[in-house]
PDB file of the backbone (N, CA, C, O) and the ligand in Angstrom, with CONECT records:
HET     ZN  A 101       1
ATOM      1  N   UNK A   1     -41.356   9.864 -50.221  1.00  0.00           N
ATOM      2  CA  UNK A   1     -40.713  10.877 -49.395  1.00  0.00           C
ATOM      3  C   UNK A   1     -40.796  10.452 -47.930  1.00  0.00           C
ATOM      4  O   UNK A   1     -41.922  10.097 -47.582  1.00  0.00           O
ATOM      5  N   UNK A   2     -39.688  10.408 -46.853  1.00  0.00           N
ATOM      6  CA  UNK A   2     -39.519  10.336 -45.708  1.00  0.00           C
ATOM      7  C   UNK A   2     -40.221  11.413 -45.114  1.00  0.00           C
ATOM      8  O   UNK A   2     -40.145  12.484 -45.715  1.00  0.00           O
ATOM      9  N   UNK A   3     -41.088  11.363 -43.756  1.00  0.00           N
ATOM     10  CA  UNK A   3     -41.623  12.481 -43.645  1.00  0.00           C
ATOM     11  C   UNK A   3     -41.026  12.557 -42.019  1.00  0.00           C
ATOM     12  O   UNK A   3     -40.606  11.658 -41.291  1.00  0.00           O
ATOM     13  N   UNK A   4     -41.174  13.945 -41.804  1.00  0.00           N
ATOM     14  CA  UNK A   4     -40.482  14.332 -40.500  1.00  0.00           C
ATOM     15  C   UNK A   4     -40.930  13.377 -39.417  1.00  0.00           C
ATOM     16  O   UNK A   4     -40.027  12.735 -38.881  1.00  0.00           O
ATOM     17  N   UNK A   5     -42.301  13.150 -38.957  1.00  0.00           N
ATOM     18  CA  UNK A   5     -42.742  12.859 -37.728  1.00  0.00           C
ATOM     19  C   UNK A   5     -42.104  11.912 -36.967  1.00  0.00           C
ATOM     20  O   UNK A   5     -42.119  11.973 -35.738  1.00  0.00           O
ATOM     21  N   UNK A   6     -41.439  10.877 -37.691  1.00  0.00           N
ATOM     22  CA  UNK A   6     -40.568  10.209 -36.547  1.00  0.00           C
ATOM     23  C   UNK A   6     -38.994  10.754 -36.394  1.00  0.00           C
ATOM     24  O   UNK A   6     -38.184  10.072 -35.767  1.00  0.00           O
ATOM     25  N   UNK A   7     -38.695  11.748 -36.871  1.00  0.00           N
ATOM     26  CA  UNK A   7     -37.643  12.308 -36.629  1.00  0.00           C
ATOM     27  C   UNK A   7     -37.290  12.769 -35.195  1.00  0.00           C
ATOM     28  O   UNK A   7     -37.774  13.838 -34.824  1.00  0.00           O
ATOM     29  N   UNK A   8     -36.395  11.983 -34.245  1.00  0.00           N
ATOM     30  CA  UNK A   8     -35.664  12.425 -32.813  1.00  0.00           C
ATOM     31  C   UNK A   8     -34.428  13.015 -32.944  1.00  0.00           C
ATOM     32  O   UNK A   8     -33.951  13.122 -34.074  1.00  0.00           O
ATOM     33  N   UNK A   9     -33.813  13.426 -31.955  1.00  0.00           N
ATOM     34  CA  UNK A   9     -32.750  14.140 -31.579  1.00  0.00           C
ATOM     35  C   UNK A   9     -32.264  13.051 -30.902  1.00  0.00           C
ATOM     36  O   UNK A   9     -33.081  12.520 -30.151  1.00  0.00           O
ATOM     37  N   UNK A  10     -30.749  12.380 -30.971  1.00  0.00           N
ATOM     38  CA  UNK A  10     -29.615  12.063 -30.828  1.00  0.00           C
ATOM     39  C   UNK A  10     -29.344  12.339 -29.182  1.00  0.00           C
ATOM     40  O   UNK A  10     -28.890  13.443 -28.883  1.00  0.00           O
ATOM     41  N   UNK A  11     -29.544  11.608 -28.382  1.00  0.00           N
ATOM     42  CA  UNK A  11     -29.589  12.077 -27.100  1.00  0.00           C
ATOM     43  C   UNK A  11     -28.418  12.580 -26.651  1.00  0.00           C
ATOM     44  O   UNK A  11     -28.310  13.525 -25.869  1.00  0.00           O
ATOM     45  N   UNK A  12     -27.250  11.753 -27.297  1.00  0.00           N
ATOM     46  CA  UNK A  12     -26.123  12.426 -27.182  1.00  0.00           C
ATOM     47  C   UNK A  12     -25.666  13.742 -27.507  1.00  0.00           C
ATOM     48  O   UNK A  12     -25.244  14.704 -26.867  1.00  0.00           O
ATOM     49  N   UNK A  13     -26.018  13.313 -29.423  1.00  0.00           N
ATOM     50  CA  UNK A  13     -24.921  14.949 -29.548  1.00  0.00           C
ATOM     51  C   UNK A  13     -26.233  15.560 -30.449  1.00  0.00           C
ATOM     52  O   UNK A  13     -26.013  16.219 -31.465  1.00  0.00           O
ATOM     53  N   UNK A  14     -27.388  15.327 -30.057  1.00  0.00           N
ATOM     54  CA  UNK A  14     -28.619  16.083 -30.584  1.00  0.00           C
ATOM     55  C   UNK A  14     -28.784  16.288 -32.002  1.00  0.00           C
ATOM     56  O   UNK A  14     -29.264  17.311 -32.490  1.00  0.00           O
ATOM     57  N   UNK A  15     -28.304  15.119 -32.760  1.00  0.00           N
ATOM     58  CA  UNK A  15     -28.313  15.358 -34.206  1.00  0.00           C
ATOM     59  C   UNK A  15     -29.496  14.413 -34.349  1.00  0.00           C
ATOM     60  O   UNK A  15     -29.834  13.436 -33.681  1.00  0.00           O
ATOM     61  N   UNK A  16     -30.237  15.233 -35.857  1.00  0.00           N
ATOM     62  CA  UNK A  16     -31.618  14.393 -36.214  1.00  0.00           C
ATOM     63  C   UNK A  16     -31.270  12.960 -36.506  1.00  0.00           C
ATOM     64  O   UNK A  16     -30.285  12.510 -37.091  1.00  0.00           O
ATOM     65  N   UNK A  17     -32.348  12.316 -35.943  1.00  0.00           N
ATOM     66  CA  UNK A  17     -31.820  11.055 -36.447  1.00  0.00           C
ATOM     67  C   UNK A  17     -33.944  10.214 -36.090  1.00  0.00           C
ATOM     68  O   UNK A  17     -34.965  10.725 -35.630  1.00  0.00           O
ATOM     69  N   UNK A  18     -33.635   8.913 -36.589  1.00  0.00           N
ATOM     70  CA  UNK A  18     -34.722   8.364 -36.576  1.00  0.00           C
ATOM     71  C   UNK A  18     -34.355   6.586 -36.309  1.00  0.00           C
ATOM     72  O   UNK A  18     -33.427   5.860 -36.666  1.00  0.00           O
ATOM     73  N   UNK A  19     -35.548   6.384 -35.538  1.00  0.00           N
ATOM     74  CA  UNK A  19     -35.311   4.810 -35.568  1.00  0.00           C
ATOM     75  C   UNK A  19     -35.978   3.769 -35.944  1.00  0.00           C
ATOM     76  O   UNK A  19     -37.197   3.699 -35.790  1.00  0.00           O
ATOM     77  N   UNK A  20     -35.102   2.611 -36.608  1.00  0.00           N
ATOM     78  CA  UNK A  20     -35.609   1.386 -37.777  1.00  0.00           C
ATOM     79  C   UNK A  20     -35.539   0.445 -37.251  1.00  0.00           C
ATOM     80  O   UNK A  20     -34.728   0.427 -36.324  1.00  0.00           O
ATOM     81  N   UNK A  21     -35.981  -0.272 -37.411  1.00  0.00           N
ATOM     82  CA  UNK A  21     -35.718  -2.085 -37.065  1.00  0.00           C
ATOM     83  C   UNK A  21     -35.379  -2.927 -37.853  1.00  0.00           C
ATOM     84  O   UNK A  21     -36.079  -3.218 -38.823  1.00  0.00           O
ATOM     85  N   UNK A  22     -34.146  -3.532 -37.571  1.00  0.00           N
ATOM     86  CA  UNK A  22     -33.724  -4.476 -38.729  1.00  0.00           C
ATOM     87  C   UNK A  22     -34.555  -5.397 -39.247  1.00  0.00           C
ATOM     88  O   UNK A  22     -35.482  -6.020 -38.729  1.00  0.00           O
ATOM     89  N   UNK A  23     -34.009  -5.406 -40.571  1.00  0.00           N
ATOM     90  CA  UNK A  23     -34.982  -6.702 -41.225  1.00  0.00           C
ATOM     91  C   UNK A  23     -34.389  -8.076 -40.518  1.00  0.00           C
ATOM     92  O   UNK A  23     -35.053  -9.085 -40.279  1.00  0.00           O
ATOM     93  N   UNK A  24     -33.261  -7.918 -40.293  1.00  0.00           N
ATOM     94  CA  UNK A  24     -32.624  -8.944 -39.708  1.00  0.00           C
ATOM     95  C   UNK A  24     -33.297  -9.688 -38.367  1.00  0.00           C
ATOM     96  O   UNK A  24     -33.789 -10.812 -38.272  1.00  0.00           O
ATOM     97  N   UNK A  25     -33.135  -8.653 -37.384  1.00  0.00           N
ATOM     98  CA  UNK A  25     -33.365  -9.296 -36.260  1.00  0.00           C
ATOM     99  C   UNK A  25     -34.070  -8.486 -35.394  1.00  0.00           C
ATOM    100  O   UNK A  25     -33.960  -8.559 -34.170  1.00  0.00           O
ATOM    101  N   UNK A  26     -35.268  -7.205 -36.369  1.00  0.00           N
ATOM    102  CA  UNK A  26     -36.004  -6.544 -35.289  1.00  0.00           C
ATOM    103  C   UNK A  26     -35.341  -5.592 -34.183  1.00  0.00           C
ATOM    104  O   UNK A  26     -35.859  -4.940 -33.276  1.00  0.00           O
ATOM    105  N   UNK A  27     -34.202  -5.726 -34.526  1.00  0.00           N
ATOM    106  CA  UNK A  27     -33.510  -4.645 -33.519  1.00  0.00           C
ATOM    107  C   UNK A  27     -33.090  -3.243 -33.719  1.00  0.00           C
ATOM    108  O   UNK A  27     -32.565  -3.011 -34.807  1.00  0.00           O
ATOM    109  N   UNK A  28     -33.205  -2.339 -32.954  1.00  0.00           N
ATOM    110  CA  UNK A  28     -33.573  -0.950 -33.361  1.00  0.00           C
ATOM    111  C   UNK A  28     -32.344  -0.021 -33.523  1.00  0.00           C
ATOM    112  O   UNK A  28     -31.426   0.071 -32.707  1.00  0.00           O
ATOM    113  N   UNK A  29     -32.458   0.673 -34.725  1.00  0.00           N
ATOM    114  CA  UNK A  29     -31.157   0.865 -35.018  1.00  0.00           C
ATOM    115  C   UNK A  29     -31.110   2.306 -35.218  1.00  0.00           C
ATOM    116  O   UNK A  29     -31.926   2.651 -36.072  1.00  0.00           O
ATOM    117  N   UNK A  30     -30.454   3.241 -34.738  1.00  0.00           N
ATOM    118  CA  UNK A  30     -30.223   4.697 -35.217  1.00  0.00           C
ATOM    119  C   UNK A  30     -29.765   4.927 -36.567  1.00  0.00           C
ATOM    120  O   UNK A  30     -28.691   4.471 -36.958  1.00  0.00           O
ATOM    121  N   UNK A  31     -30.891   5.934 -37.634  1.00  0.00           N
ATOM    122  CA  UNK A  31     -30.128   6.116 -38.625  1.00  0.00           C
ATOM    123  C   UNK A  31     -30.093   7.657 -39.013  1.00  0.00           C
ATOM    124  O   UNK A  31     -31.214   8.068 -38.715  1.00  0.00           O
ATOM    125  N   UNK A  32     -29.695   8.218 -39.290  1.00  0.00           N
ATOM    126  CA  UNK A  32     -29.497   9.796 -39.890  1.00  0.00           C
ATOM    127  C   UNK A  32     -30.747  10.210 -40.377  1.00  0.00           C
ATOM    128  O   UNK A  32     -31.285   9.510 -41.235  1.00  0.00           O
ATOM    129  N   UNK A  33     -31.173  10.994 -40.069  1.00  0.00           N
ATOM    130  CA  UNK A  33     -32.560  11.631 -40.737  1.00  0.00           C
ATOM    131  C   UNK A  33     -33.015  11.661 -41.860  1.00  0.00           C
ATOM    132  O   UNK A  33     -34.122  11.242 -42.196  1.00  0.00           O
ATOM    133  N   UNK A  34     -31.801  12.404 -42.881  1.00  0.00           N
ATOM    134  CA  UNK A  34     -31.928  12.407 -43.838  1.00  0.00           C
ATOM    135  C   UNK A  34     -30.771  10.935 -44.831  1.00  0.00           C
ATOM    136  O   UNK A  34     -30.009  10.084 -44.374  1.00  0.00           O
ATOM    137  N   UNK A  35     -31.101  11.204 -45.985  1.00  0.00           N
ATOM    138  CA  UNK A  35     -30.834  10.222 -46.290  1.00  0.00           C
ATOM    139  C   UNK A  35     -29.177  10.710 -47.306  1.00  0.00           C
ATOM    140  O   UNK A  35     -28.923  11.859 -47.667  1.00  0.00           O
ATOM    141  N   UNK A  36     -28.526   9.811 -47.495  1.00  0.00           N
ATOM    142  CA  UNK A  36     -27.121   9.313 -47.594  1.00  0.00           C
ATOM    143  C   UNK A  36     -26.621   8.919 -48.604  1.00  0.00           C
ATOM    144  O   UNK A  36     -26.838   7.708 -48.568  1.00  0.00           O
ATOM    145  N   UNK A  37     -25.863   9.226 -49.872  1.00  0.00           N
ATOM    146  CA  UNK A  37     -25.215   9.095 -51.172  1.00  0.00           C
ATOM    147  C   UNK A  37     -24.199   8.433 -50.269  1.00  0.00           C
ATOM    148  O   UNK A  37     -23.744   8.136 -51.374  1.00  0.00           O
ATOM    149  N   UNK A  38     -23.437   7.936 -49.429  1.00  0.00           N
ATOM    150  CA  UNK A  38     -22.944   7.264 -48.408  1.00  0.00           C
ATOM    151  C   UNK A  38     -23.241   6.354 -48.104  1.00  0.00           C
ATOM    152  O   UNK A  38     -22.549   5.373 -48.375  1.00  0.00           O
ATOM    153  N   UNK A  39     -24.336   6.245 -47.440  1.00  0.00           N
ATOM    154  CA  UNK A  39     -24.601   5.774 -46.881  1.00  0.00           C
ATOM    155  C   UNK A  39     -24.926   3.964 -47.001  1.00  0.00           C
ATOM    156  O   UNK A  39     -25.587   3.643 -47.989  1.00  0.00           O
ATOM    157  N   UNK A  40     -24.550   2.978 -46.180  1.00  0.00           N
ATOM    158  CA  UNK A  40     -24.524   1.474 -46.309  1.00  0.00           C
ATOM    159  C   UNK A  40     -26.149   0.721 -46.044  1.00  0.00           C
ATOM    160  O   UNK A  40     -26.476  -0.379 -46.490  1.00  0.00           O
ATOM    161  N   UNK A  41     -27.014   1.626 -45.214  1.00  0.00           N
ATOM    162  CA  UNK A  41     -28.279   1.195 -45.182  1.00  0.00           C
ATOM    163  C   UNK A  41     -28.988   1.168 -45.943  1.00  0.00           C
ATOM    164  O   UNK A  41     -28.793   2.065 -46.763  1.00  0.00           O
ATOM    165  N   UNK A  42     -30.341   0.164 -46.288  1.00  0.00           N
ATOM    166  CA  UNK A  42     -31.562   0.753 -46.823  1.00  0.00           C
ATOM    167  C   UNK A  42     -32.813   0.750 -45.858  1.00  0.00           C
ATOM    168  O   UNK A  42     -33.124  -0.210 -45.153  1.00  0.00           O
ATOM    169  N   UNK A  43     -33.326   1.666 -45.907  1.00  0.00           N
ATOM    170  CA  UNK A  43     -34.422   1.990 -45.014  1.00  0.00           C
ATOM    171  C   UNK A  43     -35.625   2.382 -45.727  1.00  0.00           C
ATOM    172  O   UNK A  43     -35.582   3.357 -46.478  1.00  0.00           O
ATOM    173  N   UNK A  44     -37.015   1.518 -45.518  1.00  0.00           N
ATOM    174  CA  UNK A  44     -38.068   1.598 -45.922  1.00  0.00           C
ATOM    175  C   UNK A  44     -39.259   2.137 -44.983  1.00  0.00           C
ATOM    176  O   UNK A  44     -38.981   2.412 -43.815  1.00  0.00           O
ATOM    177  N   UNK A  45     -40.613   2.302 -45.464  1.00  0.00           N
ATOM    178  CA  UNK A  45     -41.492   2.025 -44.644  1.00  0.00           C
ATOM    179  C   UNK A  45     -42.566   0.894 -44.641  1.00  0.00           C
ATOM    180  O   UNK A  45     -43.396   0.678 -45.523  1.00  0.00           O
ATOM    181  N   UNK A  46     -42.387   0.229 -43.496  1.00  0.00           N
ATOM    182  CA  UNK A  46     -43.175  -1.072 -43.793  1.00  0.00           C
ATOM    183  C   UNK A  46     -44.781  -0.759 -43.597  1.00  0.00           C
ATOM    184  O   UNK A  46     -45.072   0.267 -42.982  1.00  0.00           O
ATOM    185  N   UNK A  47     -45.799  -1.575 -44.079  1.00  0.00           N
ATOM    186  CA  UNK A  47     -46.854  -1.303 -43.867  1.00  0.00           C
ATOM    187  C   UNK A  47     -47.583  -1.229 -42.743  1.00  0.00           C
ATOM    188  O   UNK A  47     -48.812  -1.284 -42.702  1.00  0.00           O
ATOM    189  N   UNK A  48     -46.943  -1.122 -41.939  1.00  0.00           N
ATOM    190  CA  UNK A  48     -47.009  -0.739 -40.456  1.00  0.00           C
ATOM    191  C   UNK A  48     -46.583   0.677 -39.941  1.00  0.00           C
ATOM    192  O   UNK A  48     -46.640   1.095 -38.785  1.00  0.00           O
ATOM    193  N   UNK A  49     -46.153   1.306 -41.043  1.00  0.00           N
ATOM    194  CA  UNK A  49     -45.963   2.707 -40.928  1.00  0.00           C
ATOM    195  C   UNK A  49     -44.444   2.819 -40.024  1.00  0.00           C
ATOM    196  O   UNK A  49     -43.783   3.850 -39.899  1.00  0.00           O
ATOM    197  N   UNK A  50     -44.155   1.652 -39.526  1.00  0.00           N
ATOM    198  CA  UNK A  50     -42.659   1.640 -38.818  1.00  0.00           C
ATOM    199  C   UNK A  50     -41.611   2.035 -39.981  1.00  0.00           C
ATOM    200  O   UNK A  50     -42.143   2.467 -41.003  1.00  0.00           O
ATOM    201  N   UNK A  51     -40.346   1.962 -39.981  1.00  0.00           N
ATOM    202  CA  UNK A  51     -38.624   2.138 -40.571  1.00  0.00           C
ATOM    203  C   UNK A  51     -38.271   0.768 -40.531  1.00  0.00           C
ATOM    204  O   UNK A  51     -38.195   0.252 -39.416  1.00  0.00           O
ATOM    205  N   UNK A  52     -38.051   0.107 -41.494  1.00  0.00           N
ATOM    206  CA  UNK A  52     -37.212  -1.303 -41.505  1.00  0.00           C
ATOM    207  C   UNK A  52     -36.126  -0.611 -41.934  1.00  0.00           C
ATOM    208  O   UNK A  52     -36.329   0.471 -42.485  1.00  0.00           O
ATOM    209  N   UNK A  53     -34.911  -1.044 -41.784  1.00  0.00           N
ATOM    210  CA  UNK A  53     -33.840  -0.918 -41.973  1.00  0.00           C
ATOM    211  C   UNK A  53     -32.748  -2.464 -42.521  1.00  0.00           C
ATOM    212  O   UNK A  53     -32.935  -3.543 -41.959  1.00  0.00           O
ATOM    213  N   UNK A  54     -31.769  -2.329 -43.541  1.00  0.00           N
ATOM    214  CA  UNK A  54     -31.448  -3.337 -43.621  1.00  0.00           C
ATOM    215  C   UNK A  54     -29.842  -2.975 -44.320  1.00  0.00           C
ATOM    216  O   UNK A  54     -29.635  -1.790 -44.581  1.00  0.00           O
ATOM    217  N   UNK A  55     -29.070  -3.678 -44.526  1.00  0.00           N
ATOM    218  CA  UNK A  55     -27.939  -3.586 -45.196  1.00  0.00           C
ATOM    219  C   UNK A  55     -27.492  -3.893 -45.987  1.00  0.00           C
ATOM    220  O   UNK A  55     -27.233  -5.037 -46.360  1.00  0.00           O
ATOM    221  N   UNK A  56     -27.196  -2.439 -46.654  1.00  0.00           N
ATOM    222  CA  UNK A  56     -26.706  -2.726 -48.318  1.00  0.00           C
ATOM    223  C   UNK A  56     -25.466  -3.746 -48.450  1.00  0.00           C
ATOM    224  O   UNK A  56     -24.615  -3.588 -47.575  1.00  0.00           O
ATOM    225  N   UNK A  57     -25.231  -4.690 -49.323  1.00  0.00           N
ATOM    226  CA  UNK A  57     -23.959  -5.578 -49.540  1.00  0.00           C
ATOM    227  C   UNK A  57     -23.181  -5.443 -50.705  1.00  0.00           C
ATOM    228  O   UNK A  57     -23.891  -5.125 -51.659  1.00  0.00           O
ATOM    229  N   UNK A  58     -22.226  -5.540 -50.932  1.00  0.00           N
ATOM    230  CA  UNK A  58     -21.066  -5.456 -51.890  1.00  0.00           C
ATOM    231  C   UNK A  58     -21.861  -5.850 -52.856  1.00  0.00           C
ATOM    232  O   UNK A  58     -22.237  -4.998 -53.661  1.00  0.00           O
ATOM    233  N   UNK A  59     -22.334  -7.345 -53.011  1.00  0.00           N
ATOM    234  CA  UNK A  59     -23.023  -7.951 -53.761  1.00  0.00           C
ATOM    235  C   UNK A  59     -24.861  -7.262 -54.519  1.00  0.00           C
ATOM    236  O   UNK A  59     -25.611  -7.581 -55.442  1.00  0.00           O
ATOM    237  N   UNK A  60     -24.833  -6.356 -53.572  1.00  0.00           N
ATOM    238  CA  UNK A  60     -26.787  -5.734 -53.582  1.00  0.00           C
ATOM    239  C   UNK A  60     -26.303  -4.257 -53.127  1.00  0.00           C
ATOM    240  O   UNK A  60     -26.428  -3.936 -51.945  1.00  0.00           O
ATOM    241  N   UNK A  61     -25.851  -3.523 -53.899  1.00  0.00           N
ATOM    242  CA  UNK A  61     -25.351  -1.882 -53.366  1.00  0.00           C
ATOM    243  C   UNK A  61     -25.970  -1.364 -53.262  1.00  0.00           C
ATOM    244  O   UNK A  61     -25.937  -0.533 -52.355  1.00  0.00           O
ATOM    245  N   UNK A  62     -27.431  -1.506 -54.464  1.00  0.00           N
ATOM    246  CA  UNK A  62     -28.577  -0.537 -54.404  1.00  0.00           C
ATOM    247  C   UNK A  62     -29.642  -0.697 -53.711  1.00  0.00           C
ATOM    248  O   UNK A  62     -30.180  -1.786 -53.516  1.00  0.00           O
ATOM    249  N   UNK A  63     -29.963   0.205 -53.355  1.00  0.00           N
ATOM    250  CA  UNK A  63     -31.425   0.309 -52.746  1.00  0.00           C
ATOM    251  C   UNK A  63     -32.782  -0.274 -53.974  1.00  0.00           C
ATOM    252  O   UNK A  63     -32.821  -0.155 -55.198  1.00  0.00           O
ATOM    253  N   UNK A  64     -33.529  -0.757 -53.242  1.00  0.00           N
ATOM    254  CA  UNK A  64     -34.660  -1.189 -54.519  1.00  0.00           C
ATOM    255  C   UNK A  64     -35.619  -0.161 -54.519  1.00  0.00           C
ATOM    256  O   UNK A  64     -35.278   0.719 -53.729  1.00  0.00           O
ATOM    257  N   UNK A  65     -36.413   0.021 -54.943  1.00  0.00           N
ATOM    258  CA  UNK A  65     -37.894   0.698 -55.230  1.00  0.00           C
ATOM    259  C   UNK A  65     -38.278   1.093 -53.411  1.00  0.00           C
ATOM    260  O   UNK A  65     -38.079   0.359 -52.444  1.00  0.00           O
ATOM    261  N   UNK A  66     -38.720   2.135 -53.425  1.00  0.00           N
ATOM    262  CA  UNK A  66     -39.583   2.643 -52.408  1.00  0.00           C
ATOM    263  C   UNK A  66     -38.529   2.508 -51.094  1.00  0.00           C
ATOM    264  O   UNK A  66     -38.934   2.746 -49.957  1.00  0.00           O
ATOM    265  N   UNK A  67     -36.991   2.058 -51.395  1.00  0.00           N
ATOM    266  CA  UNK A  67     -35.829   2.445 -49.983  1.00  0.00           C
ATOM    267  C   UNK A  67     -35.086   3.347 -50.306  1.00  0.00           C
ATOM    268  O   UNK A  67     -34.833   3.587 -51.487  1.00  0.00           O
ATOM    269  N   UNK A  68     -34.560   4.068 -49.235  1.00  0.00           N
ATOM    270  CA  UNK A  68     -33.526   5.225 -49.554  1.00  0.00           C
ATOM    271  C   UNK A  68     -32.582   4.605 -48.937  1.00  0.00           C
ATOM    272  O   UNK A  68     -32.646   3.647 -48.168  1.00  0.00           O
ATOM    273  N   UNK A  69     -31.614   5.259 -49.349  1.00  0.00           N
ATOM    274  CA  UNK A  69     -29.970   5.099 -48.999  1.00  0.00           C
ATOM    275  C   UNK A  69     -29.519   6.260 -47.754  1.00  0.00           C
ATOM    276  O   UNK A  69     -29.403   7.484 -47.695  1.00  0.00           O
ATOM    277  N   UNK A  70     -29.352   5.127 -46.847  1.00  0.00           N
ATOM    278  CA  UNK A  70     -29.343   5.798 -45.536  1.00  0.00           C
ATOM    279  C   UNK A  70     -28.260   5.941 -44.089  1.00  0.00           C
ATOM    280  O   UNK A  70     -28.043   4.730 -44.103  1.00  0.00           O
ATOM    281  N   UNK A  71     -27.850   6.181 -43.493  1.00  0.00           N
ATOM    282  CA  UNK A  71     -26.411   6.104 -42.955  1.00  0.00           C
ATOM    283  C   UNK A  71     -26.720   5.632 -41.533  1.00  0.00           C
ATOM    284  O   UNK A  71     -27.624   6.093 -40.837  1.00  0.00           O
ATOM    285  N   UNK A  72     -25.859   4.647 -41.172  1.00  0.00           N
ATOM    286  CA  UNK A  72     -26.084   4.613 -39.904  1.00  0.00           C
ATOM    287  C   UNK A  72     -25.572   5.434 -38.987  1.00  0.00           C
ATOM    288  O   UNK A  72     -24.471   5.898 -39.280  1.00  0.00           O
ATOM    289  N   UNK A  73     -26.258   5.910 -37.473  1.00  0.00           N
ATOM    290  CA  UNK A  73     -26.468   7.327 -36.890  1.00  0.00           C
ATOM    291  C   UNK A  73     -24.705   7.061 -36.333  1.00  0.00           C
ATOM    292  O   UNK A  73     -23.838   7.864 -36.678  1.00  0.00           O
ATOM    293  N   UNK A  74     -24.333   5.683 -35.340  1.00  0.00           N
ATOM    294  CA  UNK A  74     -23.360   5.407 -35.182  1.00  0.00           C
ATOM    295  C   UNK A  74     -22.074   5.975 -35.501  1.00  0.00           C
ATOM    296  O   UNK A  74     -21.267   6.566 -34.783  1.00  0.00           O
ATOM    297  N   UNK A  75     -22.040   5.572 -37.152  1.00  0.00           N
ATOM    298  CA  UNK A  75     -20.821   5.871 -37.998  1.00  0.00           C
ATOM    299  C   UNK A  75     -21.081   7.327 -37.673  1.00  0.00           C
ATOM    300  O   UNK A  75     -19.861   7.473 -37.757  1.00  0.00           O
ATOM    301  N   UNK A  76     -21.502   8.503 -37.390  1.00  0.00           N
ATOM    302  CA  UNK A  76     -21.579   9.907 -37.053  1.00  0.00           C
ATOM    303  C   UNK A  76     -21.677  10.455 -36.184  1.00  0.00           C
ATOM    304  O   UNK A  76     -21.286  11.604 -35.979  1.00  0.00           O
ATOM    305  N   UNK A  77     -22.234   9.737 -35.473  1.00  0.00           N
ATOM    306  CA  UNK A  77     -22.590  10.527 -33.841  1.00  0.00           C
ATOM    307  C   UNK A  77     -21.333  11.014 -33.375  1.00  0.00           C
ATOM    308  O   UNK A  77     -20.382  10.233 -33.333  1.00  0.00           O
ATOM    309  N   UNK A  78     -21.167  12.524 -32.924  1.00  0.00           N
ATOM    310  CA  UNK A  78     -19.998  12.716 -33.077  1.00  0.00           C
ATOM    311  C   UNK A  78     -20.165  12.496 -30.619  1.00  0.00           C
ATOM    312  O   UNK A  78     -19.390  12.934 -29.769  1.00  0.00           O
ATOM    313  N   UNK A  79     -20.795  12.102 -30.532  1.00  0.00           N
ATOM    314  CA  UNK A  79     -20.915  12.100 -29.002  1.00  0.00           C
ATOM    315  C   UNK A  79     -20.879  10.504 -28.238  1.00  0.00           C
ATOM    316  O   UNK A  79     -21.048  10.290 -27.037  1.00  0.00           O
ATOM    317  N   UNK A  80     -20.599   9.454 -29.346  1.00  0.00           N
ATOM    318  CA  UNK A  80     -20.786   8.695 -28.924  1.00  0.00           C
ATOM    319  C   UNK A  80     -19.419   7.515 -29.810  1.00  0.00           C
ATOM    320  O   UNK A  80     -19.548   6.734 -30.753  1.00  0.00           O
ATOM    321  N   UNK A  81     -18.767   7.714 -29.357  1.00  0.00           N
ATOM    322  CA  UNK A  81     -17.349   7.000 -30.046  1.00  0.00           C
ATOM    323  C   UNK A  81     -17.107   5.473 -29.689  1.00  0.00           C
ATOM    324  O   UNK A  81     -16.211   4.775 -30.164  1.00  0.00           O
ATOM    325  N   UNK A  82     -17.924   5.136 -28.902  1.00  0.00           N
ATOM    326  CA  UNK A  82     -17.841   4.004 -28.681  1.00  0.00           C
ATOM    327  C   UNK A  82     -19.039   2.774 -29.610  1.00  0.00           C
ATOM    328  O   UNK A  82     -19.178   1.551 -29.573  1.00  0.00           O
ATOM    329  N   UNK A  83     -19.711   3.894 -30.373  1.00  0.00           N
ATOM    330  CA  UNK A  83     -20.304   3.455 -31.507  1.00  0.00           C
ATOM    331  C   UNK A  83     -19.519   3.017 -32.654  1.00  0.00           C
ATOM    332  O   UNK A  83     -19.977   2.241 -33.493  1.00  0.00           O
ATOM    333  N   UNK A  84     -18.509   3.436 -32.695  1.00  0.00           N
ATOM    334  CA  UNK A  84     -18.011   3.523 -34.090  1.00  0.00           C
ATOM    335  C   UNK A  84     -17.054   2.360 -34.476  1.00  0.00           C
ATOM    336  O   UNK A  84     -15.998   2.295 -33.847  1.00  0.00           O
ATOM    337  N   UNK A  85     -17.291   1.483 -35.389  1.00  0.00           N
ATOM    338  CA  UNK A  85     -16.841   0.541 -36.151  1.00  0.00           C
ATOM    339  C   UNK A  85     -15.173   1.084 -36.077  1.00  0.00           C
ATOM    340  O   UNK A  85     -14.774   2.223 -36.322  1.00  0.00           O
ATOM    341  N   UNK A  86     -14.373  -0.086 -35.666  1.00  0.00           N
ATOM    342  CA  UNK A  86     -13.254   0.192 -35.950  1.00  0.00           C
ATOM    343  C   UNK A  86     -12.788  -0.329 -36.829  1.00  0.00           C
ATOM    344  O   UNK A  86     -11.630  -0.071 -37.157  1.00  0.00           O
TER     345      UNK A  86
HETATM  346 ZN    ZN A 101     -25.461  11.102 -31.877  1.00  0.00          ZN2+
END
């Protein structure tokens, strides 16, 4: 279970959201609080008690053991449009 405490507010448009670091490249990524039947991320907790975050692929859709399926904050933020994947 994801637990509230790192849950922030969206500075923009004040929606819950929380932040991960890619597995990729450590870089910190906004994702939706809760988690996403949608959603293209998987987001864990590493044993560091941090959010890794990483991306689901055509090829790897599912999340494995102990990640949820999670949305990036971007694709939603309804305050910040210059986020959004065109
Ligand atoms: Zn937002």
């Amino acid at each position: 279970m994801l637990s509230n405490h790192d849950v922030v507010l969206c500075s923009t448009c004040r929606a819950r959201i929380r932040w991960a670091l890619t597995t990729a490249n450590g870089r910190r990524q906004p994702v939706n609080a809760e988690p996403d039947a949608l959603g293209n991320l998987a987001v864990s907790r590493g044993p560091d008690g941090r959010l890794y975050v990483r991306s689901l692929t055509r090829a790897h859709p599912e999340p494995r053991a102990g990640e949820y399926r999670m949305m990036p904050h971007h694709a939603t933020c309804a305050a910040r449009p210059s986020w959004r994947r065109t």
